[in-house]
C-alpha positions as CSV (number, residue, x, y, z in Angstrom):
1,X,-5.0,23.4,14.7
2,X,-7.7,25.8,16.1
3,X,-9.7,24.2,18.5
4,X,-13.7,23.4,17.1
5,X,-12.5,24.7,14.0
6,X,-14.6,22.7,11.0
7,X,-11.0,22.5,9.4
8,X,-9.0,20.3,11.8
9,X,-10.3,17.0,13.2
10,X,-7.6,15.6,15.9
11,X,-7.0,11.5,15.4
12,X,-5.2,9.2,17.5
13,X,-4.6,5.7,17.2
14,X,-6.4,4.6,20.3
15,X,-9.0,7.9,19.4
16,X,-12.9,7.5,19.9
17,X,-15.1,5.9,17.0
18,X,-17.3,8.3,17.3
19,X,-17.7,12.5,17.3
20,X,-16.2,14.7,14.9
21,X,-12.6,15.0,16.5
22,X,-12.4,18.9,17.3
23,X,-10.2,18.9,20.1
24,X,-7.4,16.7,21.4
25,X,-9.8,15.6,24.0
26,X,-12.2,14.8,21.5
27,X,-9.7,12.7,18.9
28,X,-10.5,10.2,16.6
29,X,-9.7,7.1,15.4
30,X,-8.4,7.2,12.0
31,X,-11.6,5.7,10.4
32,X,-13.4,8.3,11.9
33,X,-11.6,10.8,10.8
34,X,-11.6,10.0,7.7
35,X,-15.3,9.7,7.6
36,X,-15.7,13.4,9.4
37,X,-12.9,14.2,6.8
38,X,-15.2,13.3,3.7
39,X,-18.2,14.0,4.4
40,X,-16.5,17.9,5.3
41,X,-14.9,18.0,1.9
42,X,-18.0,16.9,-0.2
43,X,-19.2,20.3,1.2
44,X,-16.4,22.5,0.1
45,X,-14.5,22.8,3.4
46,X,-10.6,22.3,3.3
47,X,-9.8,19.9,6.6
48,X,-6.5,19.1,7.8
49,X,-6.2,15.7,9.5
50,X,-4.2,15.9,12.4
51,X,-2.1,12.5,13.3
52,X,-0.6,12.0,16.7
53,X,2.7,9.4,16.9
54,X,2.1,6.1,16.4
55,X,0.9,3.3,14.7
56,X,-2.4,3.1,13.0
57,X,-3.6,-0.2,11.5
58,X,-6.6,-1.1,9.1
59,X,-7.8,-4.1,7.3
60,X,-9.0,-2.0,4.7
61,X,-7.4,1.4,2.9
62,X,-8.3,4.6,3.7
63,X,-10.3,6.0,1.0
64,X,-9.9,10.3,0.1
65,X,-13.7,10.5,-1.5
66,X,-14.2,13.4,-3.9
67,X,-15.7,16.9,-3.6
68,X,-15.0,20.0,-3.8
69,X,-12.5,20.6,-0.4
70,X,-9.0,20.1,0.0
71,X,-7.1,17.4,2.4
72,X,-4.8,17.9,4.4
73,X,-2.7,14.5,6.5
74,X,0.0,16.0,8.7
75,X,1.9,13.2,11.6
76,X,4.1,13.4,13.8
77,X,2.3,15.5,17.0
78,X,2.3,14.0,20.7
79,X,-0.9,12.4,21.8
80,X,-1.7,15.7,23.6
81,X,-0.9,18.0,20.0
82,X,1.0,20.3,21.8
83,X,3.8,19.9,19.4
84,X,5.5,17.8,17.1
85,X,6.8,14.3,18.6
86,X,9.9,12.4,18.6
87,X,8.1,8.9,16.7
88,X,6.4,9.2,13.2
89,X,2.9,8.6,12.3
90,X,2.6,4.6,10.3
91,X,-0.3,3.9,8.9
92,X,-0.3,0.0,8.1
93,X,-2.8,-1.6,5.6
94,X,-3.4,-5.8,5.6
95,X,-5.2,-4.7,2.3
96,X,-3.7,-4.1,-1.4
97,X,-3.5,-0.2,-0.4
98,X,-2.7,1.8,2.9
99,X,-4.5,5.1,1.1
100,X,-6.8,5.5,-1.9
101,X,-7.1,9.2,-3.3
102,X,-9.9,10.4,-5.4
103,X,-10.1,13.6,-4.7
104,X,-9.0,16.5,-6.4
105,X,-6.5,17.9,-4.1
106,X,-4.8,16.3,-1.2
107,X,-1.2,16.3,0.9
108,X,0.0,13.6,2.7
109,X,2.7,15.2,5.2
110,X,5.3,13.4,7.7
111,X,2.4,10.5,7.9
112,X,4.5,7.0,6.8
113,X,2.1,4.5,4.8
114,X,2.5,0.4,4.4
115,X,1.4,-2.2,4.1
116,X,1.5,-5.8,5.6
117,X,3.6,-8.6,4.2
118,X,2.8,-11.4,2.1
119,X,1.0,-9.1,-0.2
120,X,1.3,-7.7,-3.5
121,X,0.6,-3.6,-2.9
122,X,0.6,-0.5,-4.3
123,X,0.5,0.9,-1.1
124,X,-1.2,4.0,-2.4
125,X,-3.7,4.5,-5.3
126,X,-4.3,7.9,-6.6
127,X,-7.0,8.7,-8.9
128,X,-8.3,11.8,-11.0
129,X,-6.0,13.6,-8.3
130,X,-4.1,16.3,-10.5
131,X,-2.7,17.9,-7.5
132,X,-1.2,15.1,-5.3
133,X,1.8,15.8,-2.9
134,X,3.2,13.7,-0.4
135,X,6.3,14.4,1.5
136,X,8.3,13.9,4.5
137,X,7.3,10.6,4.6
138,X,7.9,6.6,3.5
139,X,5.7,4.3,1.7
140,X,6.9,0.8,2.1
141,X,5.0,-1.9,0.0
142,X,4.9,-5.6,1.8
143,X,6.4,-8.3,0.5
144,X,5.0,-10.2,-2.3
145,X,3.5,-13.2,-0.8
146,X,4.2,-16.7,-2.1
147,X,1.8,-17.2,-5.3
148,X,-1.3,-19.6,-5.7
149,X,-0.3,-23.9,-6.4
150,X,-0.5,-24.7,-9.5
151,X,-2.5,-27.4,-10.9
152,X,-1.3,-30.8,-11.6
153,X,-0.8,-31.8,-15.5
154,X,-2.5,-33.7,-17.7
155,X,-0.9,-36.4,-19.0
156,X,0.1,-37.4,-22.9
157,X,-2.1,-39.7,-24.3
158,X,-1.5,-39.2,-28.2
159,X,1.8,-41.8,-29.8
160,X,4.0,-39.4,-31.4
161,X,5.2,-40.9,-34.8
162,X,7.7,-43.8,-34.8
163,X,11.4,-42.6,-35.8
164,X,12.9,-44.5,-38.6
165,X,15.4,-47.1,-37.8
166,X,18.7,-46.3,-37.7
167,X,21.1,-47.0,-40.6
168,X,24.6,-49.0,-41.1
169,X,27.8,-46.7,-39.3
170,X,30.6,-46.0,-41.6
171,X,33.7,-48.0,-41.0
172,X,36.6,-46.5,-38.9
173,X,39.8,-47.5,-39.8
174,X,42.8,-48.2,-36.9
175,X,45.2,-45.2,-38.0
176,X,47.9,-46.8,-35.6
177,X,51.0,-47.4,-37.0
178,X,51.9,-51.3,-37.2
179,X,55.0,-53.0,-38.6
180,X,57.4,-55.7,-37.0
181,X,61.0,-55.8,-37.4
């Protein structure tokens, strides 16, 4: 990234909740970035989110909003973004999604997204997004969790009809053979 450049906001996972992320020294948390991230796109300007290594967790997706820049997610830098690090980039969601995309164009690049078990997920939701990449990366969904009790039932209180009774067997004849000397 280029340093106070309008097109790169640095995030890291313990990053500051507030400022606009233009330097390394200046990162962000991920929900600040994507705040800076959106409200820079709704005004036409490509940004490039720049992840350092490690794990990032939210009780709520991250939500791509539309306008008329592109997004960029790239992961995988050392917490000083000097280079490319060693550990990946996880994003991990307690919600039904890690990532919600409704923007018109947006790459998703070495950052891995999940989400927590005991949930059924799609992991990530993309919308009106004609020109969505991902690569380098993996999206794993959590476990379905165990589904809701059901209710007790209600028991039959209408008689079915009576049966008919039964009618006379048929004989069976012994087939054995007898006979004395």
């Amino acid at each position: 990234g280029v340093l106070g450049s309008t097109e790169f906001v640095y995030v890291r996972h313990d990053g500051m909740m507030t400022g606009n992320g233009d330097s390394p020294a200046t990162a962000v948390d991920l929900a600040r970035g994507f705040v800076v991230a959106n409200a820079r796109i709704a005004t036409g300007i490509d940004v490039t989110l720049l992840l350092a290594e490690g794990a990032y967790m939210t009780s709520t997706p991250y939500q791509v909003a539309a306008g008329d820049g592109l997004l960029t997610l790239v992961g995988g830098y050392t917490t000083d973004f000097t280079g490319r690090g060693t550990s990946r980039s996880v994003v991990t969601s307690n919600d039904e999604s890690a990532l919600l995309i409704g923007a018109s164009e947006v790459t998703v690049d070495s950052v891995d997204l999940a989400t927590a078990a005991d949930r059924t997920t799609r992991t990530v939701t993309v919308v009106d997004s004609p020109a969505t990449t991902l690569r380098n990366l993996t999206i794993t969904a959590g476990r379905g969790g165990d589904g809701v009790a059901g209710s007790a039932g209600t028991p039959n209180t209408t008689m079915g009809a009576m049966g008919d009774d039964g009618g006379d067997g048929t004989a069976r004849r012994n087939a054995g053979s007898g006979g004395g000397s």
